[in-house]
Biopython code that builds the backbone (N, CA, C, O; Angstrom):
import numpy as np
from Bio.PDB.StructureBuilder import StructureBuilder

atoms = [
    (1, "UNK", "N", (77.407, 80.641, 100.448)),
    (1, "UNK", "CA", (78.597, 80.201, 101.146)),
    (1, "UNK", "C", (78.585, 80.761, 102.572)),
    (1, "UNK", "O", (78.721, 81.960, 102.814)),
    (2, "UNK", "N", (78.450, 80.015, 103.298)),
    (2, "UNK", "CA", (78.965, 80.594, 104.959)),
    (2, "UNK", "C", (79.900, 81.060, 105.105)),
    (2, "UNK", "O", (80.753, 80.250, 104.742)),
    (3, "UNK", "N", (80.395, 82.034, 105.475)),
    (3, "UNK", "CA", (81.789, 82.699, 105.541)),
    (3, "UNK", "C", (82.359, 82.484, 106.568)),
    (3, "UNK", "O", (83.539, 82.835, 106.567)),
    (4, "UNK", "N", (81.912, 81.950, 107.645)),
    (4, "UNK", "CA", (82.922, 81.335, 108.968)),
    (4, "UNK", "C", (82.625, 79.807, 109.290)),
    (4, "UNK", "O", (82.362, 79.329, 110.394)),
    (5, "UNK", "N", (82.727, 79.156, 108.074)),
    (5, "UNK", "CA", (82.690, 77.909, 108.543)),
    (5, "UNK", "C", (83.859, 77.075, 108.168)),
    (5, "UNK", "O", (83.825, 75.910, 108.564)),
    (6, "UNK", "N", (85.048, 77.518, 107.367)),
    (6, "UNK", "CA", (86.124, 77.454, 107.105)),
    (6, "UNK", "C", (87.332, 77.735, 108.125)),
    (6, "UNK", "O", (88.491, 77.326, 108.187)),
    (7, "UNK", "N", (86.455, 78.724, 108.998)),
    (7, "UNK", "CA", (87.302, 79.271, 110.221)),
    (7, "UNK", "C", (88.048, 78.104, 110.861)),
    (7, "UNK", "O", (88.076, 76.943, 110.454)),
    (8, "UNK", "N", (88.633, 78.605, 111.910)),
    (8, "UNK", "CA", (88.864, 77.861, 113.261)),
    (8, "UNK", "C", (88.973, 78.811, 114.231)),
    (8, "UNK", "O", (89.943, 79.537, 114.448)),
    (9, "UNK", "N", (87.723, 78.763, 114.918)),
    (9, "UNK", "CA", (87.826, 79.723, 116.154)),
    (9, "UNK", "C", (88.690, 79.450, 117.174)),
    (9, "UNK", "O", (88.685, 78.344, 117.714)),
    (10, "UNK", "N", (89.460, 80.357, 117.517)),
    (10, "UNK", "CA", (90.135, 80.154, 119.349)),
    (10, "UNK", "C", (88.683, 79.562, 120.325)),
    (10, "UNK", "O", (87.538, 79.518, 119.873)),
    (11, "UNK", "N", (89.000, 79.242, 121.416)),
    (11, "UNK", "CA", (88.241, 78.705, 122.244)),
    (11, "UNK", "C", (87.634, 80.397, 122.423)),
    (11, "UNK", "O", (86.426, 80.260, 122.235)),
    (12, "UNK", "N", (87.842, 81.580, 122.636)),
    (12, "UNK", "CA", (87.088, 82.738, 122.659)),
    (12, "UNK", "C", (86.198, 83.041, 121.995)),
    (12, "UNK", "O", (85.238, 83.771, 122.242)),
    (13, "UNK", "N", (86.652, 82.136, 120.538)),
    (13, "UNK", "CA", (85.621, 82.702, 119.128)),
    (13, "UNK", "C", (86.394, 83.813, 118.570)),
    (13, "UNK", "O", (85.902, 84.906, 118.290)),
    (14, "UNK", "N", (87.630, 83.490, 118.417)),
    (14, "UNK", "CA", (88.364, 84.807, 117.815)),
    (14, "UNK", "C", (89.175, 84.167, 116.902)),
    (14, "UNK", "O", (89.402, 82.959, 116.972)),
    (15, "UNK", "N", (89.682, 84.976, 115.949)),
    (15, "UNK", "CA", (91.227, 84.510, 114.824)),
    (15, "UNK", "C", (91.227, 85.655, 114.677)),
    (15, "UNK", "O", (90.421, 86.581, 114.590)),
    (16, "UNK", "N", (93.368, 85.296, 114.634)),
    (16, "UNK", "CA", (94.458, 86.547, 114.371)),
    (16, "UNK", "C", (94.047, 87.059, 112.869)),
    (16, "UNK", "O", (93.818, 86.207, 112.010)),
    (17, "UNK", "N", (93.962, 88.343, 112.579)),
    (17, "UNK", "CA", (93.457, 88.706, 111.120)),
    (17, "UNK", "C", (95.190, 89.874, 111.146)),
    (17, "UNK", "O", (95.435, 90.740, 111.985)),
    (18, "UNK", "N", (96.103, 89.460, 109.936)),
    (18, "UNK", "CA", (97.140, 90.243, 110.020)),
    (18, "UNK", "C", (96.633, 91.249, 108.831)),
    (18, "UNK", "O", (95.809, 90.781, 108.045)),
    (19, "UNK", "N", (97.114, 92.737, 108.630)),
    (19, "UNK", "CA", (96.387, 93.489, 108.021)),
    (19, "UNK", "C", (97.688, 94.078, 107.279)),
    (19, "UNK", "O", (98.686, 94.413, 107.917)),
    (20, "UNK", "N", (97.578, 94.196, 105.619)),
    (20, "UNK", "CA", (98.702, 94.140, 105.184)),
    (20, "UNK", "C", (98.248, 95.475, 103.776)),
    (20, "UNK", "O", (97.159, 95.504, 103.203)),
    (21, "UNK", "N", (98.996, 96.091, 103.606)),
    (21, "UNK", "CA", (98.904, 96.996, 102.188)),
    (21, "UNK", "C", (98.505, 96.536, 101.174)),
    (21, "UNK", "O", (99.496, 96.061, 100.618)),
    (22, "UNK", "N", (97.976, 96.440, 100.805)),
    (22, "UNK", "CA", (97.241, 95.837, 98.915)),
    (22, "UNK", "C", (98.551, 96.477, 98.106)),
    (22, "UNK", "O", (99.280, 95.703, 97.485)),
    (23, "UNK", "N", (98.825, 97.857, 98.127)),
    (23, "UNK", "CA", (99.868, 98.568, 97.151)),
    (23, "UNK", "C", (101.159, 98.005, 97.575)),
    (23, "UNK", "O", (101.570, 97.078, 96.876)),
    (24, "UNK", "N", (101.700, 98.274, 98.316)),
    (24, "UNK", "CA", (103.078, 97.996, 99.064)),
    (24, "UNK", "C", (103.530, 96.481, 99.606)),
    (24, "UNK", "O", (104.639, 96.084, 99.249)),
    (25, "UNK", "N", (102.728, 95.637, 100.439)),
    (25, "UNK", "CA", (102.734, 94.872, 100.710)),
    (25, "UNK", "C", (103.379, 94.879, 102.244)),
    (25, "UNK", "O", (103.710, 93.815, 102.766)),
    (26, "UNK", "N", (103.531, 96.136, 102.921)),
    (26, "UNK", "CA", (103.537, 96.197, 104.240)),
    (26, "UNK", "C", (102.822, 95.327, 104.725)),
    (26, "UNK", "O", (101.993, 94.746, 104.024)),
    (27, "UNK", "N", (103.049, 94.944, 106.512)),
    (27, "UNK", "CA", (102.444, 94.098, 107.304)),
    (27, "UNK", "C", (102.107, 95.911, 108.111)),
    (27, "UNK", "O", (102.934, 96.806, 108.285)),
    (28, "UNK", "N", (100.970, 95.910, 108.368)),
    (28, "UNK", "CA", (100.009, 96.836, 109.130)),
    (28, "UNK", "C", (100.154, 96.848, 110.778)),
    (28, "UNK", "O", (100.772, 97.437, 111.665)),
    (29, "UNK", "N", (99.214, 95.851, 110.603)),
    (29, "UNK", "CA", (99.007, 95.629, 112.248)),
    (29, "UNK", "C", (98.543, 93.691, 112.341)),
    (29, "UNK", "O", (98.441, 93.022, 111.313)),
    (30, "UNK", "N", (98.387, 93.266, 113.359)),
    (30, "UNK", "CA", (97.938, 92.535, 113.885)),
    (30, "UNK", "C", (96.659, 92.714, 114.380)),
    (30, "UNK", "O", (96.645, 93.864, 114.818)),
    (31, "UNK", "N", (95.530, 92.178, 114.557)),
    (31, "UNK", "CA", (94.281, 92.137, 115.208)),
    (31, "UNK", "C", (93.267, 91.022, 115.152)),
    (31, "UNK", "O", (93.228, 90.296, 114.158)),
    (32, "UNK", "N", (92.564, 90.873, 116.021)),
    (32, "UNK", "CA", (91.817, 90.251, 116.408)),
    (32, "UNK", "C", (90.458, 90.415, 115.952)),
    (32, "UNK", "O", (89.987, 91.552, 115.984)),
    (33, "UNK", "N", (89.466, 89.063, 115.360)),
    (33, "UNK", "CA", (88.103, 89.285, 114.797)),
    (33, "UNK", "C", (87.591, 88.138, 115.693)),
    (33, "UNK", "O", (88.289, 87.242, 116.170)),
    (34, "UNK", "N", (86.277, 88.305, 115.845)),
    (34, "UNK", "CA", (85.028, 87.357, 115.773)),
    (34, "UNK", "C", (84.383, 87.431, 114.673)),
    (34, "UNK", "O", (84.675, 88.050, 113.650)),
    (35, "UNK", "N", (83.510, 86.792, 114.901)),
    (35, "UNK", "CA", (82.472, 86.573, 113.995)),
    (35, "UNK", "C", (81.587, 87.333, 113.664)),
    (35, "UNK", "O", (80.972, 87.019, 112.645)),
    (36, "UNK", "N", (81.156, 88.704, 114.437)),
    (36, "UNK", "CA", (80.348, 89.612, 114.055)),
    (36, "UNK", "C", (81.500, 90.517, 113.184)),
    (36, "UNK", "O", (81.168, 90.984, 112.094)),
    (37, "UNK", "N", (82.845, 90.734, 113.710)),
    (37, "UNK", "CA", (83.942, 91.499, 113.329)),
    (37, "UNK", "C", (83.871, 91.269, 111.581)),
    (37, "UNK", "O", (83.579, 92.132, 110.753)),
    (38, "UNK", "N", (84.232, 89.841, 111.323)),
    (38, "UNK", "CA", (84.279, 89.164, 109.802)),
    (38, "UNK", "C", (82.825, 90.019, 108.881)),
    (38, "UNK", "O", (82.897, 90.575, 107.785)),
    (39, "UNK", "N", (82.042, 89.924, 109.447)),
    (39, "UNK", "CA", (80.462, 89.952, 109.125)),
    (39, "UNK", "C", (80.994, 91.640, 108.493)),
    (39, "UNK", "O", (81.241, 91.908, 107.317)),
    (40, "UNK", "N", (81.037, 92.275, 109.289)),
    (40, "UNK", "CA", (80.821, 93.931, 109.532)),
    (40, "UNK", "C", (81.608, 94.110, 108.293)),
    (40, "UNK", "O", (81.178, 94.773, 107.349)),
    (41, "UNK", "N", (83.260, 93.267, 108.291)),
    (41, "UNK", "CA", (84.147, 93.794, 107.029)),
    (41, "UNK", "C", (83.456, 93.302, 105.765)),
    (41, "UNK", "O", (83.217, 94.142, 104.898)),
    (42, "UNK", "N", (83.125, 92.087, 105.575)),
    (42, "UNK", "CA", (82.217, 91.384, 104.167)),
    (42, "UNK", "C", (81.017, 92.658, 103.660)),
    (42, "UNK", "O", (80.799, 93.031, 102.507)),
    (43, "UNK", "N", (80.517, 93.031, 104.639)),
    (43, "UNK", "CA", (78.803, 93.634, 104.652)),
    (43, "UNK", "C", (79.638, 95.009, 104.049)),
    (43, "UNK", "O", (79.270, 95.480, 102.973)),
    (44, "UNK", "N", (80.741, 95.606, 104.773)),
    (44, "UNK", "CA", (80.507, 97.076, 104.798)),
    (44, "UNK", "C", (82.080, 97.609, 103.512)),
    (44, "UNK", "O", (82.239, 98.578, 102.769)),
    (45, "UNK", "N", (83.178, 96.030, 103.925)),
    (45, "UNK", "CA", (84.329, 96.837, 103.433)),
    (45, "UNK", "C", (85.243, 97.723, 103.736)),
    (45, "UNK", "O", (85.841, 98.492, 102.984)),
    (46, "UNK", "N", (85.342, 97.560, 105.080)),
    (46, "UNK", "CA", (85.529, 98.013, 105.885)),
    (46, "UNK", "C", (86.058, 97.491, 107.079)),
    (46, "UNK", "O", (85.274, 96.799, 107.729)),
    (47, "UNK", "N", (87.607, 97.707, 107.697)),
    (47, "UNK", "CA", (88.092, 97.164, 108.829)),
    (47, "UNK", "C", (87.419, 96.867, 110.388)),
    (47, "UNK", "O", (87.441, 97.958, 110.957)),
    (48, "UNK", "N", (86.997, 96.122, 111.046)),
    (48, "UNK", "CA", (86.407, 96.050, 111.665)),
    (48, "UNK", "C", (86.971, 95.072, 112.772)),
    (48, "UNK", "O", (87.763, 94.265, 112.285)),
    (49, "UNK", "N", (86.770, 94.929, 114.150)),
    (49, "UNK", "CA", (88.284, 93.787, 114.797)),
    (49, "UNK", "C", (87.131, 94.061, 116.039)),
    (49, "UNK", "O", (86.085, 94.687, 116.212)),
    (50, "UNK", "N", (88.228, 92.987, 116.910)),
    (50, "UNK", "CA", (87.223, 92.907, 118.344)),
    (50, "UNK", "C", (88.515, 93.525, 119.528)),
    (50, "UNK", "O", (89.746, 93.512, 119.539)),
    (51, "UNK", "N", (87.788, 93.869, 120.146)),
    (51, "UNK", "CA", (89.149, 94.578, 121.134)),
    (51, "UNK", "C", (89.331, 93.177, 122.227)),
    (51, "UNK", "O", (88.437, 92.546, 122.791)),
    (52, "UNK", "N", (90.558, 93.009, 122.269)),
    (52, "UNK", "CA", (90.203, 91.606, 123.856)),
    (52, "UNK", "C", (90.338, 92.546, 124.391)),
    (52, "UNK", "O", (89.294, 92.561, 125.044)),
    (53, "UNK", "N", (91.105, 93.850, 124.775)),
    (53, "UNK", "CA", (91.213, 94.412, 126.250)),
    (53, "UNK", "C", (89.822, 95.366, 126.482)),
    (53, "UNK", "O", (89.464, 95.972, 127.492)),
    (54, "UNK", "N", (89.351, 95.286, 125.498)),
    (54, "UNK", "CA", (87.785, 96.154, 126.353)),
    (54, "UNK", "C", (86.613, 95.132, 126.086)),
    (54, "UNK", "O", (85.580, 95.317, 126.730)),
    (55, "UNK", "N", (86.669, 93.957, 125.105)),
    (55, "UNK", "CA", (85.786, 92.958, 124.805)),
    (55, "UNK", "C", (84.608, 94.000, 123.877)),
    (55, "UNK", "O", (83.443, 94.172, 124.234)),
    (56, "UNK", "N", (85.066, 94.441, 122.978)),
    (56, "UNK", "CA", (83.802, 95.573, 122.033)),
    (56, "UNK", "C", (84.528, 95.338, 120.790)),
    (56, "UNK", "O", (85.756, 95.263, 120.759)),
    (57, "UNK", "N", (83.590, 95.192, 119.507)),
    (57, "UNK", "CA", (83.972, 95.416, 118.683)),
    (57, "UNK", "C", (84.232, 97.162, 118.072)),
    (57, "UNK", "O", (83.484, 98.049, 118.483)),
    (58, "UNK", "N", (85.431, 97.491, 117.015)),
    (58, "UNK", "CA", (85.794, 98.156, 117.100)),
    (58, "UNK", "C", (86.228, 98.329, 115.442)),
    (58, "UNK", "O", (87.054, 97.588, 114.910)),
    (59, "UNK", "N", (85.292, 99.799, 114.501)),
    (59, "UNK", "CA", (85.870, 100.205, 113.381)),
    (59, "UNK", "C", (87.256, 100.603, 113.529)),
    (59, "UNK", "O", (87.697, 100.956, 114.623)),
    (60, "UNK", "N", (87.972, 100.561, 112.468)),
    (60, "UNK", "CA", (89.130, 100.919, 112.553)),
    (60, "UNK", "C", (89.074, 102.391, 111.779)),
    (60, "UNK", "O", (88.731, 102.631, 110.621)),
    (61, "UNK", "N", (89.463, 103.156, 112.667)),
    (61, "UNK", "CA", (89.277, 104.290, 112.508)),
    (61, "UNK", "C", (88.403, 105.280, 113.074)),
    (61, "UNK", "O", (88.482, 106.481, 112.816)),
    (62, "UNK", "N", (87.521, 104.724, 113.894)),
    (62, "UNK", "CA", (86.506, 105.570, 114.646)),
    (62, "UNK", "C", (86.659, 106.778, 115.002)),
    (62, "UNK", "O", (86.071, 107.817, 114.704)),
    (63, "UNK", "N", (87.670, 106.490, 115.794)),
    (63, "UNK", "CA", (88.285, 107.730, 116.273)),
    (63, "UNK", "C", (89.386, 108.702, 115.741)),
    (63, "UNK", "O", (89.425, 109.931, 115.803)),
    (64, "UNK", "N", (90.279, 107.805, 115.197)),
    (64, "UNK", "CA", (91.692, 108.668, 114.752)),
    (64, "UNK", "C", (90.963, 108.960, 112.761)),
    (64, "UNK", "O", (91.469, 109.722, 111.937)),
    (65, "UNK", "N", (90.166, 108.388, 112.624)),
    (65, "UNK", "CA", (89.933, 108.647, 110.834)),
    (65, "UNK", "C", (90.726, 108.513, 110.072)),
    (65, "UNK", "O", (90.989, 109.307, 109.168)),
    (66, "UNK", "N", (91.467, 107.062, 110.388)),
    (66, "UNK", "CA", (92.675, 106.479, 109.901)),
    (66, "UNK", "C", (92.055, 105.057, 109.501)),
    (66, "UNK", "O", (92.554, 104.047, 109.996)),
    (67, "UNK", "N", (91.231, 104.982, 108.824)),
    (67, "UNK", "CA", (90.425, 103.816, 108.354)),
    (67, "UNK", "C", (91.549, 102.998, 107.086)),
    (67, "UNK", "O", (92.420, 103.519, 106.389)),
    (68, "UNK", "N", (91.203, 101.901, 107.144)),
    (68, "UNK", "CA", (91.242, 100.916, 106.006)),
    (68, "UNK", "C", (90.163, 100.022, 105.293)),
    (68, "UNK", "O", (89.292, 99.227, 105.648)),
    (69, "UNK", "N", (90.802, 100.706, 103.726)),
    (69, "UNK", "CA", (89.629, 100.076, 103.251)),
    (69, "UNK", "C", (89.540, 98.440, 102.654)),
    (69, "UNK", "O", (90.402, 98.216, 101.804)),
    (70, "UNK", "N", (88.765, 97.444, 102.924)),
    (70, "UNK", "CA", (89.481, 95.792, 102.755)),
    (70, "UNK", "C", (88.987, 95.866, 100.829)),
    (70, "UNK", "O", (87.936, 96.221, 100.296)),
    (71, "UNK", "N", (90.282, 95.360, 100.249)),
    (71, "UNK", "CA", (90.075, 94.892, 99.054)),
    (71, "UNK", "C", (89.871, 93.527, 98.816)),
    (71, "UNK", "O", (89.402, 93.074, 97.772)),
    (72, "UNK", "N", (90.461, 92.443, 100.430)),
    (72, "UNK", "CA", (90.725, 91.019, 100.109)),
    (72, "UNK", "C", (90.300, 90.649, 101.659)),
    (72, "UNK", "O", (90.453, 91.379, 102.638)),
    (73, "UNK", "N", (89.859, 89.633, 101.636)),
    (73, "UNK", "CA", (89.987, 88.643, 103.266)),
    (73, "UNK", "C", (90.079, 87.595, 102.309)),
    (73, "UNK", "O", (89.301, 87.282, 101.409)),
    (74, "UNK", "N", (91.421, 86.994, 102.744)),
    (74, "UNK", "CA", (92.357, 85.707, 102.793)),
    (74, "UNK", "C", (92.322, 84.862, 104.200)),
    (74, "UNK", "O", (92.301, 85.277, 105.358)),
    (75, "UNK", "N", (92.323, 83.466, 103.655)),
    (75, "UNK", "CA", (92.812, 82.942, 105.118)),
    (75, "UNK", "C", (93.776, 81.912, 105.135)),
    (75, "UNK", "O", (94.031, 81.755, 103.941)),
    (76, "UNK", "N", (94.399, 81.192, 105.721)),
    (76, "UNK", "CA", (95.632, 80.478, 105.979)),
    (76, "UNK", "C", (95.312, 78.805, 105.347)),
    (76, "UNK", "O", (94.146, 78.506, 105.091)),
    (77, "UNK", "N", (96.365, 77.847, 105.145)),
    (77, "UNK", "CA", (95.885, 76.735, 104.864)),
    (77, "UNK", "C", (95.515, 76.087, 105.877)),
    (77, "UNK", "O", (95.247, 74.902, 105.684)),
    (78, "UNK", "N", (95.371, 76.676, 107.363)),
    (78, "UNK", "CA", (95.021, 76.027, 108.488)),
    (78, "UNK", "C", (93.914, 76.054, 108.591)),
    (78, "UNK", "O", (93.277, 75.067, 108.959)),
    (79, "UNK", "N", (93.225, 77.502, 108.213)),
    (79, "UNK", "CA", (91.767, 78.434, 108.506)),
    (79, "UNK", "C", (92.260, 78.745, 109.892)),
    (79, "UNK", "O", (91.395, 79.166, 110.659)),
    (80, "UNK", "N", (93.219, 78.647, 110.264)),
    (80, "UNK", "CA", (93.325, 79.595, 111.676)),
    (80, "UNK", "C", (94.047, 81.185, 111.721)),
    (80, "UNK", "O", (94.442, 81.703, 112.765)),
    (81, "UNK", "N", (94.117, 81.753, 110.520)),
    (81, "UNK", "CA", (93.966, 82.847, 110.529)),
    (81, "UNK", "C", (93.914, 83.828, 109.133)),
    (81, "UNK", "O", (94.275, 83.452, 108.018)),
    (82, "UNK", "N", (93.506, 84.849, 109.387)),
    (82, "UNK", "CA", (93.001, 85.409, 108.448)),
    (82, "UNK", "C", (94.233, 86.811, 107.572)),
    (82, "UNK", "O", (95.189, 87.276, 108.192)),
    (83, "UNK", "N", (93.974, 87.125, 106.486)),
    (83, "UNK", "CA", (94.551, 88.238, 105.822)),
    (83, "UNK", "C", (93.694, 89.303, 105.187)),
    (83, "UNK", "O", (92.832, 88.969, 104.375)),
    (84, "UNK", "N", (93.900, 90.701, 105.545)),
    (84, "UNK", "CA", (93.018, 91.418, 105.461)),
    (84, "UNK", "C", (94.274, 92.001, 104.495)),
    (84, "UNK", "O", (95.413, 92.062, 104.960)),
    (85, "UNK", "N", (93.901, 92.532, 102.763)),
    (85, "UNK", "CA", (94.164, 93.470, 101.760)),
    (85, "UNK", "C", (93.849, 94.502, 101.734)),
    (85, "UNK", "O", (92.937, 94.766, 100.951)),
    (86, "UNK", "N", (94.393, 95.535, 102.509)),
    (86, "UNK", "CA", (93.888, 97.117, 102.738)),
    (86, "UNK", "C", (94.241, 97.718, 101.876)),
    (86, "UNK", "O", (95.200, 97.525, 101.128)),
    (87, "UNK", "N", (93.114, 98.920, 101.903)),
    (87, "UNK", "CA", (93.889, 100.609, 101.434)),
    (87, "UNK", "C", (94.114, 101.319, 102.239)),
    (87, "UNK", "O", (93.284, 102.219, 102.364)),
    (88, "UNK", "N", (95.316, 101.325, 103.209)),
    (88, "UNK", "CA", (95.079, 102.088, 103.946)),
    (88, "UNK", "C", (94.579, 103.995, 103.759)),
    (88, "UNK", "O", (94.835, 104.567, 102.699)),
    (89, "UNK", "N", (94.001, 104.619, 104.725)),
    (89, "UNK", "CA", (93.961, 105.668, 104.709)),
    (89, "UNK", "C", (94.142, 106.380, 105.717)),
    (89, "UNK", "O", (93.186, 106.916, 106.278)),
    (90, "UNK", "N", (96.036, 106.595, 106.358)),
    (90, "UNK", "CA", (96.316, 107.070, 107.470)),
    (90, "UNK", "C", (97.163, 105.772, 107.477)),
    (90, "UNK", "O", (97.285, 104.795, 106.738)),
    (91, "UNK", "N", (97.852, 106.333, 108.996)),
    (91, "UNK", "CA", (98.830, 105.366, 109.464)),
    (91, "UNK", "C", (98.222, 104.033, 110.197)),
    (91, "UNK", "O", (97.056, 104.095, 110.586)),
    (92, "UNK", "N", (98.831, 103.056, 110.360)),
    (92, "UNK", "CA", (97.316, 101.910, 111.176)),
    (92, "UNK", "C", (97.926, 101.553, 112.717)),
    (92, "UNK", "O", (97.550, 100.824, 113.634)),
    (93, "UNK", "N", (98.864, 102.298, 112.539)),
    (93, "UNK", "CA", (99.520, 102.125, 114.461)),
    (93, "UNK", "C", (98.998, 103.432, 115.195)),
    (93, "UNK", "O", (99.292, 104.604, 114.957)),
    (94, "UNK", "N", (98.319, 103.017, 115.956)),
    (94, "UNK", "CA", (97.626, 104.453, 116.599)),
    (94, "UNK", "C", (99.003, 105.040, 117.814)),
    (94, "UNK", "O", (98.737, 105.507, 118.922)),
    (95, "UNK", "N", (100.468, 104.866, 117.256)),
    (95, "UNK", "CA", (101.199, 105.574, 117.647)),
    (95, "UNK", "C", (101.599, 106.799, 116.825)),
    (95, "UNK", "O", (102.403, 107.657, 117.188)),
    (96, "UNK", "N", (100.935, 106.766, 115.676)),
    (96, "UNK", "CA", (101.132, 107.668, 114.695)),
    (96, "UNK", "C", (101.837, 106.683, 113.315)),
    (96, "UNK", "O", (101.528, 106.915, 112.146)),
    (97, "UNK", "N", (102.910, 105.473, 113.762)),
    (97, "UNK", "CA", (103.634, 105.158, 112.618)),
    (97, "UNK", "C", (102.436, 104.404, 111.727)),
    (97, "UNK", "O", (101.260, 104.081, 111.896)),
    (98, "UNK", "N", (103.422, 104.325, 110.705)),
    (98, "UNK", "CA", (102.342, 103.604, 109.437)),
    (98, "UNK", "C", (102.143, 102.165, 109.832)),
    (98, "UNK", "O", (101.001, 101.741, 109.656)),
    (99, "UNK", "N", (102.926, 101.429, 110.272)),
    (99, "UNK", "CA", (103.023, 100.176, 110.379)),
    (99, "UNK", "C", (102.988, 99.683, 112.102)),
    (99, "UNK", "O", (103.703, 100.533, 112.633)),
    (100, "UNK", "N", (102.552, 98.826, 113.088)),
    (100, "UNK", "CA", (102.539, 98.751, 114.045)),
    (100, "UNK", "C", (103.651, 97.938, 114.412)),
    (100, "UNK", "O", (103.924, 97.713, 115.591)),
    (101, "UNK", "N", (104.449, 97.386, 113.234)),
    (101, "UNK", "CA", (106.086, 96.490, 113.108)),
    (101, "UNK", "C", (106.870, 97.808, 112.865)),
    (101, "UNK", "O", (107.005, 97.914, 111.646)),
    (102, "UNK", "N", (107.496, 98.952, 113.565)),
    (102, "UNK", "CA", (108.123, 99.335, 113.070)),
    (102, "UNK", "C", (109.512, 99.708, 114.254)),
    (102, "UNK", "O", (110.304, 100.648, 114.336)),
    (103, "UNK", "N", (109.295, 98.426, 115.064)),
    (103, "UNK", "CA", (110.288, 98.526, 116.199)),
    (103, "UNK", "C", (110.895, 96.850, 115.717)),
    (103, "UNK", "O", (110.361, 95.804, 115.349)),
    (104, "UNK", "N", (112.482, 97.389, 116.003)),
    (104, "UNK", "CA", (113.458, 96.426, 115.314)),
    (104, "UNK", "C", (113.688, 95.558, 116.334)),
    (104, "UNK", "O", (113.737, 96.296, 117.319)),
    (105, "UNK", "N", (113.921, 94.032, 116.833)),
    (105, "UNK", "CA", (113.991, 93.449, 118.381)),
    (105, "UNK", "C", (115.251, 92.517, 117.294)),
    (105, "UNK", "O", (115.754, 91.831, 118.184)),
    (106, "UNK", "N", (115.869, 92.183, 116.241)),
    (106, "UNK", "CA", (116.891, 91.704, 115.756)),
    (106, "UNK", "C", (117.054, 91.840, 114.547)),
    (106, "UNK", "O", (116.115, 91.934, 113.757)),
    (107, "UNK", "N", (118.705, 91.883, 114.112)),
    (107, "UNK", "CA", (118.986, 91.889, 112.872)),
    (107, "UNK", "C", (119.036, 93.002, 111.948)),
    (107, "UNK", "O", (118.449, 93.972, 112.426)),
    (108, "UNK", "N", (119.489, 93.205, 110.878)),
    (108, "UNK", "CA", (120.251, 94.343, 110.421)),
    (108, "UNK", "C", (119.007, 94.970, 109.363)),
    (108, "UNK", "O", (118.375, 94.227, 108.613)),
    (109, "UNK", "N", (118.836, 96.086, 109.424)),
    (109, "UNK", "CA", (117.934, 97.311, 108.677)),
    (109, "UNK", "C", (118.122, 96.596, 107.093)),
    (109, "UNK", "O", (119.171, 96.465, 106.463)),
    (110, "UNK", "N", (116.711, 96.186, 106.690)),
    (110, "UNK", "CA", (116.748, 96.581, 105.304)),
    (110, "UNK", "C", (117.045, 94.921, 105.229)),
    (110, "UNK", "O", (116.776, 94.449, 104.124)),
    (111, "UNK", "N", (117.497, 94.067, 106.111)),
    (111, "UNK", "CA", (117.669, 92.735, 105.645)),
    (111, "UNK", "C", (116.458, 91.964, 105.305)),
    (111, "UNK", "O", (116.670, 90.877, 104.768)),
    (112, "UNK", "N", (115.078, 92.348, 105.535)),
    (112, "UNK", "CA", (114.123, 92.222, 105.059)),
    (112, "UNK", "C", (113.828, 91.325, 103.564)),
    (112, "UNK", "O", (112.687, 91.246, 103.107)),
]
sb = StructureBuilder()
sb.init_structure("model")
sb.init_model(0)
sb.init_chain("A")
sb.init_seg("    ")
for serial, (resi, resn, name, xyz) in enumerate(atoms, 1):
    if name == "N":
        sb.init_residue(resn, " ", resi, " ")
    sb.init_atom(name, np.array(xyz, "f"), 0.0, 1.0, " ", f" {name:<3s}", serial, name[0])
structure = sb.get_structure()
């Protein structure tokens, strides 16, 4: 099976991959893959994304050792974007919080 031929690339060669708790069902973070990105998580199991603001691909966790581990890649009924089933290990907002949604812009706490 080809694993990116289901895709739909942006004109960059990228899709939104949203990254979500396997246990909890938190929404994580948002990020960005190519096609080597997809490759790296299938091969290794392991979070893997493309940076647009430095154009490098990028483990998640390299640096802070706040990795996630993928149990699932899902993708949309469009194929224009993807779902990554983590474990996380650490918080996945490199502001420290667990979640990179954890700023409120409407509506009442907990209405979720």
């Amino acid at each position: 099976m080809e694993l990116k031929a289901d895709i739909k690339w942006d004109d960059r060669g990228l899709v939104p991959a949203i990254v979500q708790d396997a246990r909890t069902g938190q929404v994580l973070t948002l990020a960005y893959m190519n096609g080597e990105a997809l490759e790296k998580c299938v091969s290794t199991g392991e979070a893997y994304f493309w940076s647009r603001s430095r154009s490098e691909l990028w483990r998640k966790g390299a640096t802070s050792g706040n990795t996630q581990r993928i149990l699932e890649i899902r993708y949309d009924c469009d194929g224009d974007t993807l779902l990554l089933l983590v474990e996380p290990c650490g918080p996945a907002c490199h502001t420290g919080q667990q979640s990179c949604f954890y700023r409120r812009l409407w509506g009442k706490e907990g209405s979720a």
